[in-house]
C-alpha positions as protocol buffer text, in pm:
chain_id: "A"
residue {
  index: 1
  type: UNK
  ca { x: 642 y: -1963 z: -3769 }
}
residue {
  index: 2
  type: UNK
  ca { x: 1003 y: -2081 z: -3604 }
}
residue {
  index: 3
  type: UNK
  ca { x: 1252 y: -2063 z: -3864 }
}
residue {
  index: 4
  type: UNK
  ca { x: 1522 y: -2390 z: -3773 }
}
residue {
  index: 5
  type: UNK
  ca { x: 1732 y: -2329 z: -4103 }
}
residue {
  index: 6
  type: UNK
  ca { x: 1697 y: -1943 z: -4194 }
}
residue {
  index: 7
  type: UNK
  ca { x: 2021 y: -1937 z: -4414 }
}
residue {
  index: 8
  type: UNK
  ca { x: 2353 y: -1699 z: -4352 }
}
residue {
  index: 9
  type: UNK
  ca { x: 2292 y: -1469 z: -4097 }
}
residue {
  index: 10
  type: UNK
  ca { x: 2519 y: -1187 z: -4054 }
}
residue {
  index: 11
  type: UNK
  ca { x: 2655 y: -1027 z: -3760 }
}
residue {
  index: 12
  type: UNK
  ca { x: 2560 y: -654 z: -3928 }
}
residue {
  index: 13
  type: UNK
  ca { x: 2179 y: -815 z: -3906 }
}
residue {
  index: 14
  type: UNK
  ca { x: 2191 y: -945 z: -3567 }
}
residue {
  index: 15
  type: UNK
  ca { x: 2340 y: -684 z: -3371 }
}
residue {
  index: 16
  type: UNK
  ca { x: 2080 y: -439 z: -3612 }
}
residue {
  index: 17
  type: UNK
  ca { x: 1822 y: -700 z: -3492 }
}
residue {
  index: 18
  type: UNK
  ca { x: 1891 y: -582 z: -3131 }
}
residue {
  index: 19
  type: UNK
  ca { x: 1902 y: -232 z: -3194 }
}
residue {
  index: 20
  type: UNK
  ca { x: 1592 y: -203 z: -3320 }
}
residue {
  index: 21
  type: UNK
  ca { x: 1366 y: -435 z: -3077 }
}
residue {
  index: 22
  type: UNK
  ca { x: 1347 y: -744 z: -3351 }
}
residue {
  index: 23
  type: UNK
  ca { x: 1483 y: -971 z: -3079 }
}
residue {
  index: 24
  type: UNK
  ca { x: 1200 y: -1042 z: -2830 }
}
residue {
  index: 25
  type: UNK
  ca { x: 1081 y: -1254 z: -2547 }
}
residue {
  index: 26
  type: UNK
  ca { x: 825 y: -1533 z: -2603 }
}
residue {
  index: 27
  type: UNK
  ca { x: 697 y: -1727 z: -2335 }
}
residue {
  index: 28
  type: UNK
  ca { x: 695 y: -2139 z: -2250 }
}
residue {
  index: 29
  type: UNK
  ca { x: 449 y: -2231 z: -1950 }
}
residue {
  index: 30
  type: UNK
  ca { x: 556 y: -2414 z: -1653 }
}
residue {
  index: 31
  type: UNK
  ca { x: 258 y: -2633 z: -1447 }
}
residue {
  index: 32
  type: UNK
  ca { x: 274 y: -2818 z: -1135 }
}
residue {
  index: 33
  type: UNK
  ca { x: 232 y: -3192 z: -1188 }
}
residue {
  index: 34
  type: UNK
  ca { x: 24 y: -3241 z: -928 }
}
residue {
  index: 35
  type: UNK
  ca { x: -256 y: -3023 z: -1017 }
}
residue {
  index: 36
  type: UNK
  ca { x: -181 y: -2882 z: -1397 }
}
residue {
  index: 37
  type: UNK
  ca { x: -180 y: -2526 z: -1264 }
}
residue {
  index: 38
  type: UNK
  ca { x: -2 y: -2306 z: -1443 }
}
residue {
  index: 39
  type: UNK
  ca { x: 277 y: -2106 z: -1224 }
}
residue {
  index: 40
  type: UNK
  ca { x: 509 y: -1995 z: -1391 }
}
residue {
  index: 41
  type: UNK
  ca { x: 679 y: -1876 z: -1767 }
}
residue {
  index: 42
  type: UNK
  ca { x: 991 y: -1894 z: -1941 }
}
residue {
  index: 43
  type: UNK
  ca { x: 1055 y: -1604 z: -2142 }
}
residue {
  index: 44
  type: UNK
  ca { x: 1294 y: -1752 z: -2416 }
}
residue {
  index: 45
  type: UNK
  ca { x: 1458 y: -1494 z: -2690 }
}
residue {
  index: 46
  type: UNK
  ca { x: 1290 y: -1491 z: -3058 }
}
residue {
  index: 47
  type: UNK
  ca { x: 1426 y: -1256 z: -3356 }
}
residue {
  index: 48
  type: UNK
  ca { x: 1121 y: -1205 z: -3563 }
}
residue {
  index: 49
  type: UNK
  ca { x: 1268 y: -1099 z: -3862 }
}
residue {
  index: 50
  type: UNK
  ca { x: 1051 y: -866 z: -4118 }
}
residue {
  index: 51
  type: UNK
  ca { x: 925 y: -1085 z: -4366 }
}
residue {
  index: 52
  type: UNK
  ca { x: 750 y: -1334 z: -4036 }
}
residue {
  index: 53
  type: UNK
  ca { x: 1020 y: -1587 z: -4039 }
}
residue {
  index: 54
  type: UNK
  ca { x: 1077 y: -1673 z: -3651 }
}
residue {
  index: 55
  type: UNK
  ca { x: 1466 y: -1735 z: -3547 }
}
residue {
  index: 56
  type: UNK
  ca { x: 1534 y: -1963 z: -3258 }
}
residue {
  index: 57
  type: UNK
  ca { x: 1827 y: -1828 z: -3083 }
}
residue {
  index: 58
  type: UNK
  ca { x: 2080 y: -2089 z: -3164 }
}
residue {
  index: 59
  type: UNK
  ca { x: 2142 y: -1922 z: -3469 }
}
residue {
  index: 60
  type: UNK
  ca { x: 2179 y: -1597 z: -3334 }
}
residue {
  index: 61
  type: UNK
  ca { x: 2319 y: -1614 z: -2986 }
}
residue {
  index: 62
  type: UNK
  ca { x: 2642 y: -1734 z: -3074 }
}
residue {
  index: 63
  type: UNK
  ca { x: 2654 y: -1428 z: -3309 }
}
residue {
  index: 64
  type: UNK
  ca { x: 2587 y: -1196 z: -3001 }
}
residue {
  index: 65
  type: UNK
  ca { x: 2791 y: -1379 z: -2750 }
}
residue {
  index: 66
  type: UNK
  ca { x: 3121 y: -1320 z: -3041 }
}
residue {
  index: 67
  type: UNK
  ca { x: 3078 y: -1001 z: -2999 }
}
residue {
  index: 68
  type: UNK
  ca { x: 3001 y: -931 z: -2624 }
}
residue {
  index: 69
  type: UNK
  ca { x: 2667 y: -859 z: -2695 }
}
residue {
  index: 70
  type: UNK
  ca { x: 2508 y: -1102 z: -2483 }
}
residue {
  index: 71
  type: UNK
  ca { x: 2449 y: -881 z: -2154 }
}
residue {
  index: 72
  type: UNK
  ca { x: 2252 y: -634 z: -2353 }
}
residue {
  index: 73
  type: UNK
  ca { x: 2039 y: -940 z: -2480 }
}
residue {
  index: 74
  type: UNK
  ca { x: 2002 y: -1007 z: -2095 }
}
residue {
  index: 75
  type: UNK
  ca { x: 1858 y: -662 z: -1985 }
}
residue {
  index: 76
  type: UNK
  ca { x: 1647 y: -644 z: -2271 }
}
residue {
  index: 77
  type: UNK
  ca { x: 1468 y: -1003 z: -2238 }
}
residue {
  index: 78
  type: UNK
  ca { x: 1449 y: -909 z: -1852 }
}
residue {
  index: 79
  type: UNK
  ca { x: 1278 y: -541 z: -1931 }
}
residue {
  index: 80
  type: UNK
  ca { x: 1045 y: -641 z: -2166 }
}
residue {
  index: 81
  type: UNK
  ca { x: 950 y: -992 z: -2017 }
}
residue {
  index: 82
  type: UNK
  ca { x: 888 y: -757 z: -1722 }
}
residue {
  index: 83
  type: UNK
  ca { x: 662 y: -526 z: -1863 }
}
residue {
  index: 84
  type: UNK
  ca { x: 439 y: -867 z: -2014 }
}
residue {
  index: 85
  type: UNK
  ca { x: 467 y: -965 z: -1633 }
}
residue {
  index: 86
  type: UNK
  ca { x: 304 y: -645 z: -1505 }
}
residue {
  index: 87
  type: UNK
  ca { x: 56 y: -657 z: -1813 }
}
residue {
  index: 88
  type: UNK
  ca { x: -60 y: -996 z: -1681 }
}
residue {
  index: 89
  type: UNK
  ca { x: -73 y: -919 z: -1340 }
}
residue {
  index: 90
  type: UNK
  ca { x: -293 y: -661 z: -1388 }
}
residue {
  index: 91
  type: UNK
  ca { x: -532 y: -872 z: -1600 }
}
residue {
  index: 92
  type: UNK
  ca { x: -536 y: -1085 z: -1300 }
}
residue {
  index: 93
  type: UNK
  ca { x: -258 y: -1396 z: -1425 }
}
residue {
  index: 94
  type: UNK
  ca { x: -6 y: -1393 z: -1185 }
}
residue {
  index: 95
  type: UNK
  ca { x: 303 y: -1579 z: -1314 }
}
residue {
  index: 96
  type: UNK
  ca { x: 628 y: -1635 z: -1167 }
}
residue {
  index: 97
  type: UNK
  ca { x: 873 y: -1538 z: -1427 }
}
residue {
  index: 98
  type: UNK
  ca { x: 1203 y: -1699 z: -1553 }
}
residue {
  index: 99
  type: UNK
  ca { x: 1536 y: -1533 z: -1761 }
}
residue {
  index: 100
  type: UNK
  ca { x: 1787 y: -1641 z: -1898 }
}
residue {
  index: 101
  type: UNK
  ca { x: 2109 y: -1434 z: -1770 }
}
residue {
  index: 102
  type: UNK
  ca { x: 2484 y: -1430 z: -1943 }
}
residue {
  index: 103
  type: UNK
  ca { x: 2745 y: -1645 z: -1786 }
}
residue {
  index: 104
  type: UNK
  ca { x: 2922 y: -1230 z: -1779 }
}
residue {
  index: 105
  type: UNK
  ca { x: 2682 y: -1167 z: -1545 }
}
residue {
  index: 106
  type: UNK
  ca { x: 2914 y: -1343 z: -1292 }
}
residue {
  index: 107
  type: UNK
  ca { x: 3229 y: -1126 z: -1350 }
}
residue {
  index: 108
  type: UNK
  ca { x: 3004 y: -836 z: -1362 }
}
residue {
  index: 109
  type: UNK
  ca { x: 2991 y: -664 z: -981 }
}
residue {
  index: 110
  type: UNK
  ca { x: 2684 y: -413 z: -1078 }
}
residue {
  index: 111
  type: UNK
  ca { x: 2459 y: -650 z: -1249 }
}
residue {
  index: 112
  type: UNK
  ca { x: 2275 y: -694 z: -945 }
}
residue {
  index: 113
  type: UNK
  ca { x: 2202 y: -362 z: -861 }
}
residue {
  index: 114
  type: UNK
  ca { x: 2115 y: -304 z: -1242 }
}
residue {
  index: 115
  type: UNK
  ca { x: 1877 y: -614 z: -1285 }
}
residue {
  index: 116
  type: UNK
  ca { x: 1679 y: -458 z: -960 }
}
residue {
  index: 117
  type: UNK
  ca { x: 1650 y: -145 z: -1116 }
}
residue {
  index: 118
  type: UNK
  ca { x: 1508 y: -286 z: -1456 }
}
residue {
  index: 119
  type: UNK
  ca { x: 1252 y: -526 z: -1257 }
}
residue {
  index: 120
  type: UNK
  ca { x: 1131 y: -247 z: -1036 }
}
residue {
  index: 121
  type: UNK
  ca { x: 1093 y: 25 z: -1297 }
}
residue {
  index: 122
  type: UNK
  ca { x: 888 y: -225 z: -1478 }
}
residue {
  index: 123
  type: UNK
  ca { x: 632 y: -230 z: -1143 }
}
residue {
  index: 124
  type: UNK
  ca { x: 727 y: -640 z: -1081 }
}
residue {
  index: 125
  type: UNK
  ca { x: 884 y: -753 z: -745 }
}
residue {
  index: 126
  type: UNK
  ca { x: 1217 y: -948 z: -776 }
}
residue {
  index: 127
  type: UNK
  ca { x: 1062 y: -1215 z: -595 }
}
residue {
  index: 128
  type: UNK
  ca { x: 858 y: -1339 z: -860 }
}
residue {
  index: 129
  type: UNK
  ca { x: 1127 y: -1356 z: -1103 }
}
residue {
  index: 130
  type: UNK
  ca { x: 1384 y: -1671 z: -1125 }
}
residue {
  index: 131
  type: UNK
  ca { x: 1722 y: -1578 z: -1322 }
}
residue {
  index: 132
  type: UNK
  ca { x: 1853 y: -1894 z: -1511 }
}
residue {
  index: 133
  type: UNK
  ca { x: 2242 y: -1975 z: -1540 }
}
residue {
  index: 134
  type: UNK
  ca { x: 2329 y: -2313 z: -1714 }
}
residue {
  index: 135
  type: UNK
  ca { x: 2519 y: -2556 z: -1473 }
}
residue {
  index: 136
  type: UNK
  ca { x: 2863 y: -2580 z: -1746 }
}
residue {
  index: 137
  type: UNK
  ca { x: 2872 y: -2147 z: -1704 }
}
residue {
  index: 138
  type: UNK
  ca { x: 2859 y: -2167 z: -1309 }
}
residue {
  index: 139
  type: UNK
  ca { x: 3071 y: -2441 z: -1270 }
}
residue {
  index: 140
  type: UNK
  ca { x: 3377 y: -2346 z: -1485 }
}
residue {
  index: 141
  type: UNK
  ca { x: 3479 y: -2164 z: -1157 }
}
residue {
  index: 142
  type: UNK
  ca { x: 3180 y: -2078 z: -911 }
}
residue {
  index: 143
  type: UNK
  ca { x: 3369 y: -1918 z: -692 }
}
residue {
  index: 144
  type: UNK
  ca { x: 3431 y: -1641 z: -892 }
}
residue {
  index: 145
  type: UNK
  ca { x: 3060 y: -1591 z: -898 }
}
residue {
  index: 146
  type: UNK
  ca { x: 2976 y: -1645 z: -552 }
}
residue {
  index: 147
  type: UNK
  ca { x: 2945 y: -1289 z: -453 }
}
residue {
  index: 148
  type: UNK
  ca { x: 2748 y: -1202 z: -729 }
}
residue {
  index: 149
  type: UNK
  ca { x: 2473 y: -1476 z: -686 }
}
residue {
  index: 150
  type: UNK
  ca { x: 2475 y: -1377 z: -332 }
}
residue {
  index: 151
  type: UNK
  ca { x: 2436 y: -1012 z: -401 }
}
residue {
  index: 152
  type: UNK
  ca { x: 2134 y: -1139 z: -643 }
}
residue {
  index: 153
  type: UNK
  ca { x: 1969 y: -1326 z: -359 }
}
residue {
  index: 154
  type: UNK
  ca { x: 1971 y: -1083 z: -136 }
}
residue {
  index: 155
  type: UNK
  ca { x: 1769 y: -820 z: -363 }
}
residue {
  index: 156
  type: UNK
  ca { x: 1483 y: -1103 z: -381 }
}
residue {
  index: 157
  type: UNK
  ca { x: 1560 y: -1291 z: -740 }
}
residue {
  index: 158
  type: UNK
  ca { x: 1550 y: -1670 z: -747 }
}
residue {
  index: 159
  type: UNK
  ca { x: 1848 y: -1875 z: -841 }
}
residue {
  index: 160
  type: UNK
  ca { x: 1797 y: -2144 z: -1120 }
}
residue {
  index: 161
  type: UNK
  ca { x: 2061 y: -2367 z: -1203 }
}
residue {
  index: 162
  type: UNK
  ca { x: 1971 y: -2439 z: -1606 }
}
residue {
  index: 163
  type: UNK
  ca { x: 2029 y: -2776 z: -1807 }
}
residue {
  index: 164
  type: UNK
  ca { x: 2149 y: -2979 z: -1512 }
}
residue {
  index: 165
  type: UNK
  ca { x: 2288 y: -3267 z: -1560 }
}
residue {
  index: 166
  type: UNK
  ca { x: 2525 y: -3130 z: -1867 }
}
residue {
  index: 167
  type: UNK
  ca { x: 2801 y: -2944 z: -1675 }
}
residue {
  index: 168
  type: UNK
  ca { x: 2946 y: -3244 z: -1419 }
}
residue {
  index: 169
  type: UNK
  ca { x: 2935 y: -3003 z: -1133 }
}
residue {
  index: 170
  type: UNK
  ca { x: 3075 y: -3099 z: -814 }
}
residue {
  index: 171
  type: UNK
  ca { x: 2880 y: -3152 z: -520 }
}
residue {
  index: 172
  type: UNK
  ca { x: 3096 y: -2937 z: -319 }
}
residue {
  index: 173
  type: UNK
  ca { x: 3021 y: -2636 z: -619 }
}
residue {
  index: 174
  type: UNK
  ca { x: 2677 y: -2714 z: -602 }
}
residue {
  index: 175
  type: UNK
  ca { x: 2598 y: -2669 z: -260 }
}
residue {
  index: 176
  type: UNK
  ca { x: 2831 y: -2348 z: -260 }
}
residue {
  index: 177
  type: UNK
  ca { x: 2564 y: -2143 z: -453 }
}
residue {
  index: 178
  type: UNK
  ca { x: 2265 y: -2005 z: -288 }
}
residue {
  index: 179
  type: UNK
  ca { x: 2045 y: -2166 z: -592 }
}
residue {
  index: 180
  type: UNK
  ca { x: 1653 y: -2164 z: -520 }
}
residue {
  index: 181
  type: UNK
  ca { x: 1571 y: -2386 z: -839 }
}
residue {
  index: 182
  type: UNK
  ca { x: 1726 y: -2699 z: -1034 }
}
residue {
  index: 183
  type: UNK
  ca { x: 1639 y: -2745 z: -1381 }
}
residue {
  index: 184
  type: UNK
  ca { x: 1679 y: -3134 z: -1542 }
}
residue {
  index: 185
  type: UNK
  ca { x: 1795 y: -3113 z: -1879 }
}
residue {
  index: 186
  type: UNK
  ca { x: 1551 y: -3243 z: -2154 }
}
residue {
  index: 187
  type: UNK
  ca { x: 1798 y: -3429 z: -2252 }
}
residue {
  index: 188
  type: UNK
  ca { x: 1752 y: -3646 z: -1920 }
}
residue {
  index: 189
  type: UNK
  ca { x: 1359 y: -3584 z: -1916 }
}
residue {
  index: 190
  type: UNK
  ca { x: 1232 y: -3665 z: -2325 }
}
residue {
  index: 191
  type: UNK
  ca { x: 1182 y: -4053 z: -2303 }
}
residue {
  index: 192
  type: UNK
  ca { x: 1291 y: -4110 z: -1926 }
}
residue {
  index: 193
  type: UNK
  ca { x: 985 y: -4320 z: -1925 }
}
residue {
  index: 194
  type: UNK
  ca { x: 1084 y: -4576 z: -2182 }
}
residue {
  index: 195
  type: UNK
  ca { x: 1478 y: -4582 z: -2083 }
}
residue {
  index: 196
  type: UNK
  ca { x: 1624 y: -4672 z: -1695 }
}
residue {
  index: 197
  type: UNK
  ca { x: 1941 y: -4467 z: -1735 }
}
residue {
  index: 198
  type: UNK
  ca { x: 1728 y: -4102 z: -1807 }
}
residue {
  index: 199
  type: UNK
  ca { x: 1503 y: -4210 z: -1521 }
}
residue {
  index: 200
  type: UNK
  ca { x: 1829 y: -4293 z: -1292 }
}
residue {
  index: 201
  type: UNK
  ca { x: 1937 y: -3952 z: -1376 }
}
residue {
  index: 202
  type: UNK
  ca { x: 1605 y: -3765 z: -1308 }
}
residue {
  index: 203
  type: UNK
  ca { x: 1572 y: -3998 z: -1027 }
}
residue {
  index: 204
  type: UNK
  ca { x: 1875 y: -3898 z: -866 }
}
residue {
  index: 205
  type: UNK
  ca { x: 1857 y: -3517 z: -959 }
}
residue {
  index: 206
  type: UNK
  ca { x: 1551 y: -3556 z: -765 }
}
residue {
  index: 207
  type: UNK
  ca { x: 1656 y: -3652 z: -493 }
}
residue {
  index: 208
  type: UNK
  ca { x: 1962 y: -3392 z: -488 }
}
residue {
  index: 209
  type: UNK
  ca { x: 1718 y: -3093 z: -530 }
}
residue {
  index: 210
  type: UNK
  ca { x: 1505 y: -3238 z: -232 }
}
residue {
  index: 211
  type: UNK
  ca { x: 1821 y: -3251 z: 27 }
}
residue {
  index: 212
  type: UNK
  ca { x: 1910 y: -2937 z: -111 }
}
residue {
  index: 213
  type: UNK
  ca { x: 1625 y: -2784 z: -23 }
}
residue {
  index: 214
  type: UNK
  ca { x: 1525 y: -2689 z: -398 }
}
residue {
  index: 215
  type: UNK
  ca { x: 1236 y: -2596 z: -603 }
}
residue {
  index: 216
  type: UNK
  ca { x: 1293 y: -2867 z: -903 }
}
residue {
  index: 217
  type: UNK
  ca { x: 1173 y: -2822 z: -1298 }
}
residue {
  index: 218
  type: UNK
  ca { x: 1222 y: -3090 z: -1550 }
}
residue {
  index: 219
  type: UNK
  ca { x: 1260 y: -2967 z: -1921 }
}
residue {
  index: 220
  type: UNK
  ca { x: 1123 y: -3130 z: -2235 }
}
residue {
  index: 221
  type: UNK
  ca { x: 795 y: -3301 z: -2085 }
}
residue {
  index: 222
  type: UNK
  ca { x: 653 y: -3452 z: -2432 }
}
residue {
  index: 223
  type: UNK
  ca { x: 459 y: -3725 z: -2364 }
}
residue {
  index: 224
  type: UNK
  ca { x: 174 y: -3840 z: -2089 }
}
residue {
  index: 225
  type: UNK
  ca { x: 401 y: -4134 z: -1956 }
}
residue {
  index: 226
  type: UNK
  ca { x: 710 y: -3895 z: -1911 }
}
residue {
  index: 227
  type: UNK
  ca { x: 445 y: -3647 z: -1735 }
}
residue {
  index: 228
  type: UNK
  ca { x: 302 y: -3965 z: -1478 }
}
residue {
  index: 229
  type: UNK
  ca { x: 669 y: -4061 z: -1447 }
}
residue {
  index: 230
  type: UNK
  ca { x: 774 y: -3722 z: -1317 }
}
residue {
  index: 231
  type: UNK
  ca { x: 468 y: -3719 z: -1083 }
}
residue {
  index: 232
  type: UNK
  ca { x: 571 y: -4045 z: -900 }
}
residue {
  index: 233
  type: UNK
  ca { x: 902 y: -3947 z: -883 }
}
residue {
  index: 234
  type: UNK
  ca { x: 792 y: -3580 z: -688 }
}
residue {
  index: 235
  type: UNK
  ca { x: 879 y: -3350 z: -933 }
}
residue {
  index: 236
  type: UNK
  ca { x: 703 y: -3062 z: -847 }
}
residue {
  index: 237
  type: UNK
  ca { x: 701 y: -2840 z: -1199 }
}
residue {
  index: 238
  type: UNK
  ca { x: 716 y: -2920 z: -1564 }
}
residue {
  index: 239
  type: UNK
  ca { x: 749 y: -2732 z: -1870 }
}
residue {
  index: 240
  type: UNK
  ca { x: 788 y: -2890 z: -2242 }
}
residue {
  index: 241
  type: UNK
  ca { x: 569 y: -2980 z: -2569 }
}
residue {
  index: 242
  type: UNK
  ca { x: 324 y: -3188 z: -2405 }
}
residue {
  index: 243
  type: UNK
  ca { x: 194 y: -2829 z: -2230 }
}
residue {
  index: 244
  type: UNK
  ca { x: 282 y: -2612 z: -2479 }
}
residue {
  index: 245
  type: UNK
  ca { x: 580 y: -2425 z: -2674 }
}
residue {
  index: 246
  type: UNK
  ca { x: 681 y: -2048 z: -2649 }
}
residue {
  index: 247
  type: UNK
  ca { x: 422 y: -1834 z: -2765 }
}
residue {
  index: 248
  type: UNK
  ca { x: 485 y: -1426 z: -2785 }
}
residue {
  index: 249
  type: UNK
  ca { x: 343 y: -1267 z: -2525 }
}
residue {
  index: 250
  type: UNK
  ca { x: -10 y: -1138 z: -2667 }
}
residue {
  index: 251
  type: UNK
  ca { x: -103 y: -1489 z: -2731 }
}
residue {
  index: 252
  type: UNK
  ca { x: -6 y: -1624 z: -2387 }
}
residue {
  index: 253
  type: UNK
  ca { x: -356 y: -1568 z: -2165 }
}
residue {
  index: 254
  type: UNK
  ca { x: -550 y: -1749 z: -2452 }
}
residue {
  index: 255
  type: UNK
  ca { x: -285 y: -2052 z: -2463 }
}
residue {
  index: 256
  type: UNK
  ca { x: -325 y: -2064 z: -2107 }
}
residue {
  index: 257
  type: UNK
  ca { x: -718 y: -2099 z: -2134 }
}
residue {
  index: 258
  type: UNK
  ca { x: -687 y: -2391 z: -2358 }
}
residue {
  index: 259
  type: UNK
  ca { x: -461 y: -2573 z: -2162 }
}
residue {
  index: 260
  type: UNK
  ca { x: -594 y: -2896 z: -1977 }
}
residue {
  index: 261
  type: UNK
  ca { x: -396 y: -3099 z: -1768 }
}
residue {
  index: 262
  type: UNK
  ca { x: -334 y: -3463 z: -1929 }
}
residue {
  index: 263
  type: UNK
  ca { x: -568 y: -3721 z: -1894 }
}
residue {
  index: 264
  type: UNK
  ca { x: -396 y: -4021 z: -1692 }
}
């Protein structure tokens, strides 16, 4: 069960938390609207804690981020979302796979060469796996990051640009960085349907990703009409509570079966 209020937590419990495997990936689908086929997975950190409380990472990220821990969280959502990846393929489900990276990765030089080595020793090809960065991280100086994306690109990953929308990134930025993916912020997608400006927004982010040449996600999909919405508009992938939330990764195939796409 996800905990949303689990009390004080201390920085002697998170950073323990890590240590000792606690902190974990579970996994949100992604589906094309068109079909309802499931493509792809988020793999979004949990810290399940020993008494079976669940801890969303809000409350613990900013504990791990204080204390430079966040890069370590990084390599060890990629390695063991990895080895779920592999586990899957081999039962057959072949998933594209989406992480989360640190906004550090950009100032770190070897992070490319290190995320290769985790993905391959886990027997997955960096093509099938899609690296988020949220747009305000890139775009506090995306220059600075350039090389590194590019370095990233050429091993194979995908580029997502995370919670678009949020960050006010120039056009000129945006078009800088060799992204592959643009993810609409659920704060843009949840109730689009009912309210012109969220649609204007999606509408237009749309239409960027398209000239751009980008794969495009929208976040937060809860309802049927936001889901038809998104289908006129072209959106090509959607991920949110209307398909289903993060599950842990033994439960995923099983979720999967269950899912049907939305009766229009």
């Amino acid at each position: 069960m996800e905990e949303d209020s689990p009390g004080e937590i201390t920085t002697e419990a998170v950073r323990a938390a890590l240590a000792g495997g606690d902190i974990v990936p579970w996994f949100q689908p992604q589906v094309e609207l068109s079909n309802g086929r499931v493509i792809g997975v988020e793999a979004l950190a949990r810290w399940r804690r020993g008494d079976g409380r669940v801890i969303l990472p809000q409350h613990f990220v900013p504990v791990l981020e204080r204390d430079h821990l966040l890069d370590e969280l990084t390599e060890r959502m990629l390695a063991q979302a990895c080895c779920w990846k592999r586990d899957w393929d081999r039962a057959g489900l072949r998933l594209k796979l989406s992480v989360n990276v640190s906004a550090s990765t950009l100032d770190d030089t070897g992070a490319a060469d290190r995320y290769q080595r985790i993905v391959r020793e886990a027997g997955v090809d960096p093509a099938e796996i899609v690296l988020e960065l949220t747009e305000s991280s890139l775009m506090a100086d995306a220059a600075r990051g350039l090389a590194v994306l590019a370095r990233l690109r050429l091993k194979g990953f995908g580029l997502s640009i995370d919670d678009f929308g949020t960050g006010w990134s120039s056009l000129s930025q945006l078009s800088q960085v060799p992204f592959t993916e643009l993810k609409i912020d659920q704060e843009f997608v949840a109730g689009a349907s009912q309210q012109p400006r969220k649609r204007a927004v999606v509408e237009a982010s749309l239409d960027l990703a398209r000239k751009l040449g980008l794969d495009a996600v929208a976040e937060g999909v809860e309802t049927i009409e936001d889901w038809q919405m998104l289908a006129e508009l072209g959106c090509t992938t959607a991920q949110g509570r209307l398909i289903g939330d993060a599950v842990p990764g033994e439960e995923l195939p099983a979720m999967l079966s269950r899912w049907r796409r939305p009766e229009h």
